[in-house]
KOLLUM-441829 format. One record per atom (N, C-alpha, C, O): x, y, z; residue number from 1; residue in one letter; atom name. Coordinates in nm, 2 decimals, always signed. Atoms other than C-alpha are relative to their C-alpha. Layout:
N
pt east = X | north = Y | up = Z | resi = NUM | resn = A | name = CA
...
! end
This chain:
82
pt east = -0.01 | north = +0.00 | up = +0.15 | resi = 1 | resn = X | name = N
pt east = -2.41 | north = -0.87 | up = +0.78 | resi = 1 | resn = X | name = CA
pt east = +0.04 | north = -0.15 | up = -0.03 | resi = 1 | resn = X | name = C
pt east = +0.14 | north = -0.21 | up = +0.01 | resi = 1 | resn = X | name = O
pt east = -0.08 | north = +0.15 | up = +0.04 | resi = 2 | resn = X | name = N
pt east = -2.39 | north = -1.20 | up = +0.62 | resi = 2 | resn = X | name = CA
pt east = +0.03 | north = -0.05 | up = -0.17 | resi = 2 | resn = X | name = C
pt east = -0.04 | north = -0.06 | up = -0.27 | resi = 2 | resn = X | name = O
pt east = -0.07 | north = +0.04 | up = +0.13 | resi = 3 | resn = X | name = N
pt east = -2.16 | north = -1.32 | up = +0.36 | resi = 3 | resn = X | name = CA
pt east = +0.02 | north = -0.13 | up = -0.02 | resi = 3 | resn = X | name = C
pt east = +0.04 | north = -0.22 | up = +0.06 | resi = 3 | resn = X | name = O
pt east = +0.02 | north = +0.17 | up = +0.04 | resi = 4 | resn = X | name = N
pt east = -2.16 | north = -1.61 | up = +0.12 | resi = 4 | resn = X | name = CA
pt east = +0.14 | north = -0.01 | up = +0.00 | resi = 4 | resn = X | name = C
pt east = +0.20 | north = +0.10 | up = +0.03 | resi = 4 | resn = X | name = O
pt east = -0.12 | north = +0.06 | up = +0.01 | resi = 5 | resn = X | name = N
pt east = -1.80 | north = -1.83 | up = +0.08 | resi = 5 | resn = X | name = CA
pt east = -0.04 | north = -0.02 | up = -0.14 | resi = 5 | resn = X | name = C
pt east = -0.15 | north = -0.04 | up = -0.18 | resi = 5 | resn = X | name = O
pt east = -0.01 | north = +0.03 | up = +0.10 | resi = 6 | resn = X | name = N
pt east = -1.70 | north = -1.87 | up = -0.26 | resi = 6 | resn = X | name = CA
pt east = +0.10 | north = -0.09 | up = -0.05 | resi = 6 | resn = X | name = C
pt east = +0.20 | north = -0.02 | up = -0.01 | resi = 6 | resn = X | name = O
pt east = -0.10 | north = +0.07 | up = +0.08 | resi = 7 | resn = X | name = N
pt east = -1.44 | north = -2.13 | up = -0.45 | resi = 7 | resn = X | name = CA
pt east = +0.05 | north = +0.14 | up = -0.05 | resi = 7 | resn = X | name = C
pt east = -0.02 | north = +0.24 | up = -0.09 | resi = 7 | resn = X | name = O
pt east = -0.11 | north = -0.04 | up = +0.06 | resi = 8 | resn = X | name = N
pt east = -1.11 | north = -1.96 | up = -0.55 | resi = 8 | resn = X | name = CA
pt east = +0.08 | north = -0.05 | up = -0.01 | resi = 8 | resn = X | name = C
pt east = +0.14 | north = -0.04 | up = +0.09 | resi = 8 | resn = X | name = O
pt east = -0.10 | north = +0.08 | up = -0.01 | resi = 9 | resn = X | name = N
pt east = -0.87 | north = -2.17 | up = -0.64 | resi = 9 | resn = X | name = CA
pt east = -0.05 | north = -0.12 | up = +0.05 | resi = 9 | resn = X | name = C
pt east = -0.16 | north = -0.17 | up = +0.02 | resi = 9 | resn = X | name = O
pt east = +0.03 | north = +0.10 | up = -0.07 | resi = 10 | resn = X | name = N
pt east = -0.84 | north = -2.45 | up = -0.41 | resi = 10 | resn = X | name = CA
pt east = -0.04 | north = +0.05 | up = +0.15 | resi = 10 | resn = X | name = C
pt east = -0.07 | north = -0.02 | up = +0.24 | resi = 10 | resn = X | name = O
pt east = +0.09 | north = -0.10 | up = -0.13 | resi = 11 | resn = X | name = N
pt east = -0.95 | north = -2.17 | up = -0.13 | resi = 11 | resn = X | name = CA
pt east = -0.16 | north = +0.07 | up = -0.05 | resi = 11 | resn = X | name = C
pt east = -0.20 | north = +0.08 | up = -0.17 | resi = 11 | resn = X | name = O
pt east = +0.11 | north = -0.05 | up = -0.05 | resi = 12 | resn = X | name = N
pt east = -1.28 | north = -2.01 | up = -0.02 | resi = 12 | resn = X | name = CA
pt east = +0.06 | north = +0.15 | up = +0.00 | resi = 12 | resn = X | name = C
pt east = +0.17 | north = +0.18 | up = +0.05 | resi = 12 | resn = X | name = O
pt east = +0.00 | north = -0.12 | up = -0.01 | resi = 13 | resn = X | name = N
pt east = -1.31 | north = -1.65 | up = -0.05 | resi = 13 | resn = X | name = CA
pt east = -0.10 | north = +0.10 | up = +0.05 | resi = 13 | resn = X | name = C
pt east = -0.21 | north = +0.05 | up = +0.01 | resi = 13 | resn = X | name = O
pt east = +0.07 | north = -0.09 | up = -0.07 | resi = 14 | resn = X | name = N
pt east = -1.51 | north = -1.38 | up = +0.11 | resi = 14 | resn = X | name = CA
pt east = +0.00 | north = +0.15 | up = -0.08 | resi = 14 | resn = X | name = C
pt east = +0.09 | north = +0.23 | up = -0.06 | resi = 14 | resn = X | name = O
pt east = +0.05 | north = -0.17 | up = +0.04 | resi = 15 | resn = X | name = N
pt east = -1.65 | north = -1.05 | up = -0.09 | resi = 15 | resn = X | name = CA
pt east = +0.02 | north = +0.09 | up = +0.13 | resi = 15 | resn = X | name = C
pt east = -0.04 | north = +0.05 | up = +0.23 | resi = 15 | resn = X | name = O
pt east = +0.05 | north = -0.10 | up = -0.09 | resi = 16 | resn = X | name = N
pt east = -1.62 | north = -0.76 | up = +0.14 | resi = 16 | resn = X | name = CA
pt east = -0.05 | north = +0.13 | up = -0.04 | resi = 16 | resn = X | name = C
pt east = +0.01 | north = +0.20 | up = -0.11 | resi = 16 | resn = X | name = O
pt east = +0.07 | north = -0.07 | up = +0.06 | resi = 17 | resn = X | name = N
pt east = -1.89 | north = -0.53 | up = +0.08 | resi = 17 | resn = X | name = CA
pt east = +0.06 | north = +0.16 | up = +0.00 | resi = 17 | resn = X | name = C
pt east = +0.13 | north = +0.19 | up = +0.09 | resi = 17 | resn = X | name = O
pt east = -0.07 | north = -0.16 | up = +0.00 | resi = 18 | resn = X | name = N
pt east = -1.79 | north = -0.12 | up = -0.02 | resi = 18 | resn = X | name = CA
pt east = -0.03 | north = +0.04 | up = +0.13 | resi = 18 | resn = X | name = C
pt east = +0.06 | north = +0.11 | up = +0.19 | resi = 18 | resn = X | name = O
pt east = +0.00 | north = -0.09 | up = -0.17 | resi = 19 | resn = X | name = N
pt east = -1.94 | north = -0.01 | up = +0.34 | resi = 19 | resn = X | name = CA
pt east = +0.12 | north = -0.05 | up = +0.06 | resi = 19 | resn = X | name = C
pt east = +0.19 | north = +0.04 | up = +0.10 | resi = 19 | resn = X | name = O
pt east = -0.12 | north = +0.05 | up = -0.11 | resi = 20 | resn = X | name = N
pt east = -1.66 | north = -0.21 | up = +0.52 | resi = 20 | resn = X | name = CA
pt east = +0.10 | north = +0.05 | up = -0.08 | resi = 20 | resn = X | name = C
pt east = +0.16 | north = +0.12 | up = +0.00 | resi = 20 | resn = X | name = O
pt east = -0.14 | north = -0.05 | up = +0.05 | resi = 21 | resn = X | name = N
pt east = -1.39 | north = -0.10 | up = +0.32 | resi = 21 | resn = X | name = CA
pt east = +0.03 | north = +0.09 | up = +0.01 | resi = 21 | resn = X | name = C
pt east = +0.15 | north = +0.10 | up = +0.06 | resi = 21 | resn = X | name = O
pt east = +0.03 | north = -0.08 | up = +0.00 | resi = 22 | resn = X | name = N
pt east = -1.50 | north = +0.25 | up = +0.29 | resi = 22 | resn = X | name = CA
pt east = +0.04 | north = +0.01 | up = +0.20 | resi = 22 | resn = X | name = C
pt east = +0.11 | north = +0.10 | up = +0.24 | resi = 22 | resn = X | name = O
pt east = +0.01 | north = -0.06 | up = -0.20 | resi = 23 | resn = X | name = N
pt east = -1.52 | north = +0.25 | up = +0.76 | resi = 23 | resn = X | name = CA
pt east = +0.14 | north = -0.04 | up = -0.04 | resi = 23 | resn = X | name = C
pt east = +0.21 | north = +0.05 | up = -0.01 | resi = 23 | resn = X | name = O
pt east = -0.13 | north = +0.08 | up = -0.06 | resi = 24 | resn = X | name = N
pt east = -1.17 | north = +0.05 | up = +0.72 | resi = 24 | resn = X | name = CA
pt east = +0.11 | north = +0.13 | up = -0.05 | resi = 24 | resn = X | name = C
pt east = +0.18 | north = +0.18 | up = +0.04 | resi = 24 | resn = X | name = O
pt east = -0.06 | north = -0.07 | up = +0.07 | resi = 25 | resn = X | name = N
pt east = -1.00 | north = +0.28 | up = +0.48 | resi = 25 | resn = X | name = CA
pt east = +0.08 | north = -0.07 | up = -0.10 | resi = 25 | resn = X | name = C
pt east = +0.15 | north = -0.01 | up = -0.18 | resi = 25 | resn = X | name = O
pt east = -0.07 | north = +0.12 | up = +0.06 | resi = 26 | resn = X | name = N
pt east = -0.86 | north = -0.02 | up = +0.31 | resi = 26 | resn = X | name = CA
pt east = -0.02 | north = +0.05 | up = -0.19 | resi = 26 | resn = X | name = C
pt east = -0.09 | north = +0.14 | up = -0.25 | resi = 26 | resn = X | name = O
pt east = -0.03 | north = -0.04 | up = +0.18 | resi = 27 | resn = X | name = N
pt east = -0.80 | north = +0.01 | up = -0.09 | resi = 27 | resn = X | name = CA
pt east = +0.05 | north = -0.14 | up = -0.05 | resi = 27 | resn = X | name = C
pt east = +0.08 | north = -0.24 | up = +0.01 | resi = 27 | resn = X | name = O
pt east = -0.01 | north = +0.15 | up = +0.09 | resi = 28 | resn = X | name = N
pt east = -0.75 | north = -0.27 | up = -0.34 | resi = 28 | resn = X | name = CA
pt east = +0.17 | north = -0.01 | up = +0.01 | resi = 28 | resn = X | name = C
pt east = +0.23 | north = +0.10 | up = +0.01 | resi = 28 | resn = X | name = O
pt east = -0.13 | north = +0.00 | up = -0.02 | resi = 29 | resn = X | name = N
pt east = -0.38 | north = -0.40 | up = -0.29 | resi = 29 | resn = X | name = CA
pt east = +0.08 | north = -0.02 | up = +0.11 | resi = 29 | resn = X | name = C
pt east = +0.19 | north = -0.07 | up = +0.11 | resi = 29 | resn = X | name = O
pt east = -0.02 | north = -0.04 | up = -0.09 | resi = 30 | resn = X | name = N
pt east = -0.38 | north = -0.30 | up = +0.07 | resi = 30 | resn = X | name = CA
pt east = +0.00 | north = -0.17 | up = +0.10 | resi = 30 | resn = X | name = C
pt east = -0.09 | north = -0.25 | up = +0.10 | resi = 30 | resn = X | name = O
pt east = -0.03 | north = +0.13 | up = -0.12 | resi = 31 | resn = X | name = N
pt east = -0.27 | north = -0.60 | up = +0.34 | resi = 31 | resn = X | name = CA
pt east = -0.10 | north = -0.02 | up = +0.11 | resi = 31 | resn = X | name = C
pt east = -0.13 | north = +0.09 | up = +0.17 | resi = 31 | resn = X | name = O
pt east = +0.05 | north = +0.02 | up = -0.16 | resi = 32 | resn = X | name = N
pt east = -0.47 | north = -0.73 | up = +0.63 | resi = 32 | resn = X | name = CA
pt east = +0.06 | north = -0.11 | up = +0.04 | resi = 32 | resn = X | name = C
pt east = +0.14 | north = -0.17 | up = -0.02 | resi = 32 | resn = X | name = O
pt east = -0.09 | north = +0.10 | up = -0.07 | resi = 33 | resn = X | name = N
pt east = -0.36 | north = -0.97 | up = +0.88 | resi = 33 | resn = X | name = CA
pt east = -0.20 | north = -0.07 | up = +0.08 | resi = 33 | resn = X | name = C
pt east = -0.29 | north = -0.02 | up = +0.15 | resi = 33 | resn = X | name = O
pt east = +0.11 | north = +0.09 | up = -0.07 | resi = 34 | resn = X | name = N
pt east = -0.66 | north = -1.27 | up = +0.98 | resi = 34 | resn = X | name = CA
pt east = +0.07 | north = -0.06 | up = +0.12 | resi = 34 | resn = X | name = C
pt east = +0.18 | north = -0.10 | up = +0.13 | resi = 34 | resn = X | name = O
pt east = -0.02 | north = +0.08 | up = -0.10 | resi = 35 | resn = X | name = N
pt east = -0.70 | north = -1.41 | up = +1.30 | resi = 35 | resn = X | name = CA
pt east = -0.15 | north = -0.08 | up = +0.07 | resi = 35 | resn = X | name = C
pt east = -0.27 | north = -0.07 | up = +0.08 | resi = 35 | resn = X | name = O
pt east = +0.10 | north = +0.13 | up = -0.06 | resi = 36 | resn = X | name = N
pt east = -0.87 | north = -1.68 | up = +1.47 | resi = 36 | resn = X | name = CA
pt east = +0.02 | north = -0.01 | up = +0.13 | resi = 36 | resn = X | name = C
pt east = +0.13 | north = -0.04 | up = +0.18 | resi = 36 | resn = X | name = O
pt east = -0.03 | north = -0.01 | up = -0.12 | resi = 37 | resn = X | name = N
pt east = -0.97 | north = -1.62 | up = +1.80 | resi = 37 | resn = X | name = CA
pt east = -0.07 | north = -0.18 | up = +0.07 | resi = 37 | resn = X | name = C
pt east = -0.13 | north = -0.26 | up = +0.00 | resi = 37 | resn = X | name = O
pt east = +0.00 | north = +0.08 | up = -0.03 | resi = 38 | resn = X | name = N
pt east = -1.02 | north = -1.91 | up = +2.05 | resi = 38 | resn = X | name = CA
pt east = -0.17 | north = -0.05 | up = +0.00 | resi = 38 | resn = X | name = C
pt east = -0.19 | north = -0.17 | up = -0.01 | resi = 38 | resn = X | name = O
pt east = +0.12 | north = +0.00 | up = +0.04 | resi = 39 | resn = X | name = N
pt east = -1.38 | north = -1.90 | up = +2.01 | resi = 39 | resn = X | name = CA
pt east = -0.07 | north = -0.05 | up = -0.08 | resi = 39 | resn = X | name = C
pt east = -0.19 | north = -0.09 | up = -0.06 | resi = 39 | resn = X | name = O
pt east = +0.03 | north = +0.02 | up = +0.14 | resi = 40 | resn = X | name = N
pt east = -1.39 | north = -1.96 | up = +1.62 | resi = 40 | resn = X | name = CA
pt east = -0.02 | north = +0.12 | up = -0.09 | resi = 40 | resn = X | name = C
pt east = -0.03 | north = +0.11 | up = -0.22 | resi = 40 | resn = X | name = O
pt east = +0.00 | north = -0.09 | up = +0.09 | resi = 41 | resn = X | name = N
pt east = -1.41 | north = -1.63 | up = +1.54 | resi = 41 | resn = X | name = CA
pt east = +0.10 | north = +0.04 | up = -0.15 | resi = 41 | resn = X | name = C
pt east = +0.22 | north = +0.02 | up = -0.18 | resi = 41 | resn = X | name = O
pt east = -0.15 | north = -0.04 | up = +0.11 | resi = 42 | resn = X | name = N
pt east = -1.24 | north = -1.49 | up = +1.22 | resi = 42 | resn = X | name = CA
pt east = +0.03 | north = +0.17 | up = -0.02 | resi = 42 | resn = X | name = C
pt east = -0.05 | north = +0.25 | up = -0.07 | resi = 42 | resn = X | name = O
pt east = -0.02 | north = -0.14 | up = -0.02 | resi = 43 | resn = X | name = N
pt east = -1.09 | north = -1.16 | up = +1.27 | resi = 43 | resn = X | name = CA
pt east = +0.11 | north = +0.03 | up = -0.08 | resi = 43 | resn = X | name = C
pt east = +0.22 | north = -0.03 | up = -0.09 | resi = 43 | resn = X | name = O
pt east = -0.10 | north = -0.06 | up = +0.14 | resi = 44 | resn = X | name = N
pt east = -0.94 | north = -0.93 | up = +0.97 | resi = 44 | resn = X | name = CA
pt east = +0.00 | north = +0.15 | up = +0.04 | resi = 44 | resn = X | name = C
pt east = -0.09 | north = +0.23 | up = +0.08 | resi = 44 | resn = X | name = O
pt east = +0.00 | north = -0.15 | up = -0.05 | resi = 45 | resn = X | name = N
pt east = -0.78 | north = -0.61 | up = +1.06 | resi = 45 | resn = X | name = CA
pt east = +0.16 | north = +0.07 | up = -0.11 | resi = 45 | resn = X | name = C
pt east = +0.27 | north = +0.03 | up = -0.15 | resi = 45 | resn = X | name = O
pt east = -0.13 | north = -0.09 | up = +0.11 | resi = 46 | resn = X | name = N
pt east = -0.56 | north = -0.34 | up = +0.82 | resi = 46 | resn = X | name = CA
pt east = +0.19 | north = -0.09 | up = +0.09 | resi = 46 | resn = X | name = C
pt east = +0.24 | north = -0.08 | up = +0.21 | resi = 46 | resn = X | name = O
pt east = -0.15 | north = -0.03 | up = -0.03 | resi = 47 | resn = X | name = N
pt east = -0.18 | north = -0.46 | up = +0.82 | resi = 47 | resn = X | name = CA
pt east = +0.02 | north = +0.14 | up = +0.03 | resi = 47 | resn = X | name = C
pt east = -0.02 | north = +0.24 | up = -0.03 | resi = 47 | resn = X | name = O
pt east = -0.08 | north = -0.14 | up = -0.06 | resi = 48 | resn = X | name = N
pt east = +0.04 | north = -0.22 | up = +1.03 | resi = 48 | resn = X | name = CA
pt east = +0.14 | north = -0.03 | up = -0.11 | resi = 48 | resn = X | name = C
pt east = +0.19 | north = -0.13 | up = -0.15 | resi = 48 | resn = X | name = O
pt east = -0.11 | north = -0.02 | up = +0.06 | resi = 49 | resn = X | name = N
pt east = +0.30 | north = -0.12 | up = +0.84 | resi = 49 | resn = X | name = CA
pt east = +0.11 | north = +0.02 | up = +0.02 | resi = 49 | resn = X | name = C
pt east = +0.10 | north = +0.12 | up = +0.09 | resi = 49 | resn = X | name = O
pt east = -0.12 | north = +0.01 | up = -0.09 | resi = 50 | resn = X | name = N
pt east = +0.67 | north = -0.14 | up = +0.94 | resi = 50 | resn = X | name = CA
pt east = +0.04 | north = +0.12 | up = -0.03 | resi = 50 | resn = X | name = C
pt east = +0.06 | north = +0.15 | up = -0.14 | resi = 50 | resn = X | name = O
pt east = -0.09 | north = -0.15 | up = +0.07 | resi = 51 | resn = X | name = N
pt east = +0.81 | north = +0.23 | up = +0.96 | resi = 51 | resn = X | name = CA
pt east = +0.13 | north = +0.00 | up = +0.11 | resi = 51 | resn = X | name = C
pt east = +0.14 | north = +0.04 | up = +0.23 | resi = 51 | resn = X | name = O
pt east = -0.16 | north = +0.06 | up = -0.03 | resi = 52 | resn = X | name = N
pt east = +1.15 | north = +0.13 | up = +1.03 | resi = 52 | resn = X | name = CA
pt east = +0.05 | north = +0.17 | up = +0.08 | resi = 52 | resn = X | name = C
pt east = +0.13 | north = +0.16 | up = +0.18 | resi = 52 | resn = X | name = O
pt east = -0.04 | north = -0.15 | up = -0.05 | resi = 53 | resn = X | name = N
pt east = +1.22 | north = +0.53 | up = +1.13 | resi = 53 | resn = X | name = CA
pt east = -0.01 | north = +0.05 | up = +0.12 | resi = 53 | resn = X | name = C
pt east = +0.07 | north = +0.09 | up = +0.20 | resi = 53 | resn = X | name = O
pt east = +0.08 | north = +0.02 | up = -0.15 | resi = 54 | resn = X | name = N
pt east = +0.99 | north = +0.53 | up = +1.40 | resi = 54 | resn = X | name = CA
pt east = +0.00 | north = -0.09 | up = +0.08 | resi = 54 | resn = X | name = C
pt east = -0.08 | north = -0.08 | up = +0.18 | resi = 54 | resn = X | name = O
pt east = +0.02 | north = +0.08 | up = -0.05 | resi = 55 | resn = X | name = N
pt east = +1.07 | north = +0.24 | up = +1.52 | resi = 55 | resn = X | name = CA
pt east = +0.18 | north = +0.02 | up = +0.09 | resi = 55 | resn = X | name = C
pt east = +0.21 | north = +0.01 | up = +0.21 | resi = 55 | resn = X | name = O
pt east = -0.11 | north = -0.05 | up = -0.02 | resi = 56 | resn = X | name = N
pt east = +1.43 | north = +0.33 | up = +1.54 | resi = 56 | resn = X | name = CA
pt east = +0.02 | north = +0.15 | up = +0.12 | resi = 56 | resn = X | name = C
pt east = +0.11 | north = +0.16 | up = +0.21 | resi = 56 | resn = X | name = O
pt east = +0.01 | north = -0.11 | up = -0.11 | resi = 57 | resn = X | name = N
pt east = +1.37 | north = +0.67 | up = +1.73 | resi = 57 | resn = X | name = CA
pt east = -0.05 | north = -0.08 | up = +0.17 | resi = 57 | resn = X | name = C
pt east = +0.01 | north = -0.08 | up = +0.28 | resi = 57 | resn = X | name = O
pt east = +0.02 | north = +0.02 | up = -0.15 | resi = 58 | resn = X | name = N
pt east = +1.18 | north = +0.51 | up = +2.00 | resi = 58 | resn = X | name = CA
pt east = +0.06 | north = -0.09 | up = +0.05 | resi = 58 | resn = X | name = C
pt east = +0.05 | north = -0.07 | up = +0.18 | resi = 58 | resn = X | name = O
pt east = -0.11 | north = +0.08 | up = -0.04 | resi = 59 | resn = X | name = N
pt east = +1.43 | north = +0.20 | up = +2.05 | resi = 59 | resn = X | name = CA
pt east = +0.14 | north = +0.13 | up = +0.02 | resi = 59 | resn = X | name = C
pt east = +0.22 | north = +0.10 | up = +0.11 | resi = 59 | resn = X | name = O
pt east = -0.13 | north = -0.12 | up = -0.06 | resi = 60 | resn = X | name = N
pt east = +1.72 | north = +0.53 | up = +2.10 | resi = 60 | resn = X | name = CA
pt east = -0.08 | north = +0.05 | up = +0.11 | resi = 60 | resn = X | name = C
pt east = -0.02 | north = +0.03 | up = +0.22 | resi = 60 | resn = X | name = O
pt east = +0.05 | north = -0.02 | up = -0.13 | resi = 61 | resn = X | name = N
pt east = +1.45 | north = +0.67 | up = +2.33 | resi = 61 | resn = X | name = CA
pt east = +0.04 | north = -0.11 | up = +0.13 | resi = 61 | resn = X | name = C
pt east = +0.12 | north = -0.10 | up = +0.22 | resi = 61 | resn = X | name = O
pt east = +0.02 | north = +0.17 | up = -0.11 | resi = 62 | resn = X | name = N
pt east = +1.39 | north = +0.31 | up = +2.54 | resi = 62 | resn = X | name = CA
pt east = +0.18 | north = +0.02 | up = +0.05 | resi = 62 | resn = X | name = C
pt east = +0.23 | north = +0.02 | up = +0.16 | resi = 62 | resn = X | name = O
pt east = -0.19 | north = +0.02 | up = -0.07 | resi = 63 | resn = X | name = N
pt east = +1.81 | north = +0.31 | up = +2.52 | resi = 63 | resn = X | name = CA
pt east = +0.04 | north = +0.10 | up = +0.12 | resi = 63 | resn = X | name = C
pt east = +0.08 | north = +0.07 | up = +0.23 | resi = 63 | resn = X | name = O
pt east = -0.06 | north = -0.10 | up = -0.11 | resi = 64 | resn = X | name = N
pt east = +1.87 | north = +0.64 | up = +2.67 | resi = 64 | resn = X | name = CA
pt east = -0.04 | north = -0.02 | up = +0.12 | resi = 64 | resn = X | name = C
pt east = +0.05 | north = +0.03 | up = +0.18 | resi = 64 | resn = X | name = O
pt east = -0.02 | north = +0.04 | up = -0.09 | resi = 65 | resn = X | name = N
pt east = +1.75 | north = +0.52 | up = +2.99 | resi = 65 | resn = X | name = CA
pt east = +0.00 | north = -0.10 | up = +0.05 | resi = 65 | resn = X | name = C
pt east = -0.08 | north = -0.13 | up = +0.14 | resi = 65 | resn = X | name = O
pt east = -0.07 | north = +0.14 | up = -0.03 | resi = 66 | resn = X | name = N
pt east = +1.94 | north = +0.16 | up = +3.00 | resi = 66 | resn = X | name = CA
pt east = +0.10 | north = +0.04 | up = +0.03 | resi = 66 | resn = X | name = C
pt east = +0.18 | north = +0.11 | up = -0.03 | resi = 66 | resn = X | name = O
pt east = -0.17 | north = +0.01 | up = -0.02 | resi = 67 | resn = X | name = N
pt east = +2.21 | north = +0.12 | up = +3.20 | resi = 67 | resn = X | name = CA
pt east = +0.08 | north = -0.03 | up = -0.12 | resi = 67 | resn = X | name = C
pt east = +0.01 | north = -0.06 | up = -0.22 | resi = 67 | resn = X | name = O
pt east = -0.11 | north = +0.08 | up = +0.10 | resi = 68 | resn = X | name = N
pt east = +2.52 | north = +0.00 | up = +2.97 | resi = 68 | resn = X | name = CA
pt east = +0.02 | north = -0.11 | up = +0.05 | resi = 68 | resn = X | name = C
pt east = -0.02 | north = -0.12 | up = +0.16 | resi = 68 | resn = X | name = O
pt east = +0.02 | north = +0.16 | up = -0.03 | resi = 69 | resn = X | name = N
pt east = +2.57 | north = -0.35 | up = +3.01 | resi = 69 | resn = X | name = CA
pt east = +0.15 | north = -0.07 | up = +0.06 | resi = 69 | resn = X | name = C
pt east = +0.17 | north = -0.18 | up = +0.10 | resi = 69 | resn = X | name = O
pt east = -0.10 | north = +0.05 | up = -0.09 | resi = 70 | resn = X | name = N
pt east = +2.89 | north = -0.38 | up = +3.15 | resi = 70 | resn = X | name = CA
pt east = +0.01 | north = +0.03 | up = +0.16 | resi = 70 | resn = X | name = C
pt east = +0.00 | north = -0.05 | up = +0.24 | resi = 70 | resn = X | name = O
pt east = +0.09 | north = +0.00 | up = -0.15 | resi = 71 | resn = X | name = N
pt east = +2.84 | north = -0.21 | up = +3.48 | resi = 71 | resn = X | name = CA
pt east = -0.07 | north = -0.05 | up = +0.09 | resi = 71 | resn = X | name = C
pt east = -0.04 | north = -0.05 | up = +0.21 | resi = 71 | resn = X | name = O
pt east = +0.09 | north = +0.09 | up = -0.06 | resi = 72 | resn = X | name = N
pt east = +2.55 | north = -0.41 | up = +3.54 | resi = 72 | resn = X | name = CA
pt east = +0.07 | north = -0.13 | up = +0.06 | resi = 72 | resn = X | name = C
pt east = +0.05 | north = -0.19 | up = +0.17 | resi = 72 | resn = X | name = O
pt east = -0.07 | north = +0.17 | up = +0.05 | resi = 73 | resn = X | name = N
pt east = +2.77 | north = -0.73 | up = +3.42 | resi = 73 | resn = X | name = CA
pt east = +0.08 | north = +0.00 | up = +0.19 | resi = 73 | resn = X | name = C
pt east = +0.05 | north = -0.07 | up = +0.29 | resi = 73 | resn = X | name = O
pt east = -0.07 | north = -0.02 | up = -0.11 | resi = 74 | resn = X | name = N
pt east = +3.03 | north = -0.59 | up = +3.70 | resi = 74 | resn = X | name = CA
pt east = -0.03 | north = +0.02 | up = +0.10 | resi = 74 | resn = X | name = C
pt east = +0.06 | north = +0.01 | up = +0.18 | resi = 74 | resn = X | name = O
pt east = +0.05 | north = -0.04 | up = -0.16 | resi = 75 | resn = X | name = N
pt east = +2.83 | north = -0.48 | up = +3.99 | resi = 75 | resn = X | name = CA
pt east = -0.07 | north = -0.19 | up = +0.01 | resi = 75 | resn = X | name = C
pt east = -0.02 | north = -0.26 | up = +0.10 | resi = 75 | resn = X | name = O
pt east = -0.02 | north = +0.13 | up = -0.01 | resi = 76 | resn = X | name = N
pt east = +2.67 | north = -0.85 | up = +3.93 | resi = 76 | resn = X | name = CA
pt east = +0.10 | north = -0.08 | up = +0.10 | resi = 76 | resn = X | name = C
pt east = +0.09 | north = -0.11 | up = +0.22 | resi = 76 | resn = X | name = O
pt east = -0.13 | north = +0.07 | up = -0.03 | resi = 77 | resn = X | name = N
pt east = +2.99 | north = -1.01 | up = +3.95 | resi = 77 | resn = X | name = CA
pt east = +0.03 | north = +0.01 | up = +0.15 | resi = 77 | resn = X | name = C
pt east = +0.04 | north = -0.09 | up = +0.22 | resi = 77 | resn = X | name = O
pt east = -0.05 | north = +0.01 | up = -0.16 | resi = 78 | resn = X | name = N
pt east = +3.09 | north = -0.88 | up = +4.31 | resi = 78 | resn = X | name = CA
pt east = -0.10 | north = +0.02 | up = +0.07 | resi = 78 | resn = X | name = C
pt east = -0.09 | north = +0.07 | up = +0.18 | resi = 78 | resn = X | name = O
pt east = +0.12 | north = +0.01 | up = -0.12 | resi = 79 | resn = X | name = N
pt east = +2.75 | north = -0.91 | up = +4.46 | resi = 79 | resn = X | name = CA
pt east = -0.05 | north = -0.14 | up = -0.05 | resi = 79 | resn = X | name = C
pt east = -0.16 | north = -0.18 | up = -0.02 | resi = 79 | resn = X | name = O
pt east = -0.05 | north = +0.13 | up = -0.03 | resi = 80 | resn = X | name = N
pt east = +2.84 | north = -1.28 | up = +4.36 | resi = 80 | resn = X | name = CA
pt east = -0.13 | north = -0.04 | up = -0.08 | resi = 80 | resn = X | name = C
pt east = -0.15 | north = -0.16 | up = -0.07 | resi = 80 | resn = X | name = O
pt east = +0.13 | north = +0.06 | up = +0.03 | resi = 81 | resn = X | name = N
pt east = +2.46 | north = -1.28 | up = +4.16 | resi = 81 | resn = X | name = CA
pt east = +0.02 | north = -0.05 | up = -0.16 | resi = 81 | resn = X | name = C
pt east = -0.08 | north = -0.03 | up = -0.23 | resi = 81 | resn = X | name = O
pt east = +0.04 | north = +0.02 | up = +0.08 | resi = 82 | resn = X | name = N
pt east = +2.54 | north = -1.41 | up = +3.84 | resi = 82 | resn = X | name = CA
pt east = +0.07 | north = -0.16 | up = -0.03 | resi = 82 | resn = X | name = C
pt east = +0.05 | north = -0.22 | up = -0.13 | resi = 82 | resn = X | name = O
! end
């Protein structure tokens, strides 16, 4: 599919047609994140959204099987590795 560049501002802009929006699920308002692969490509994909809740459950998951950090610190210490 190919799309024209348009002046906006002192930027270039890009229409994206209702099919792409419609496969993306994207909505007017809605964030993406561009990237530029080494190639020259330009790659636009829905922002992830931070859900601070979920992110928090599985950092307590990850915890529950970490040592604690002083044991480590102290078994260290007299095996002379730190």
């Amino acid at each position: 599919m190919r799309l024209q560049l348009a002046k906006w501002g002192n930027s270039l802009a890009v229409r994206l047609p209702v099919e792409c929006i419609r496969a993306t699920g994207l909505k007017e308002g809605d964030e993406v994140e561009a990237e530029v692969t080494a190639i020259g490509e330009i790659r636009l994909m829905p922002a992830q959204v931070f859900n601070k809740a979920a992110f928090l459950e599985r950092i307590g998951k990850l915890r529950a099987g970490m040592p604690m950090a002083e044991p480590v610190v102290e078994k260290m210490r007299q095996e002379d590795r730190y």
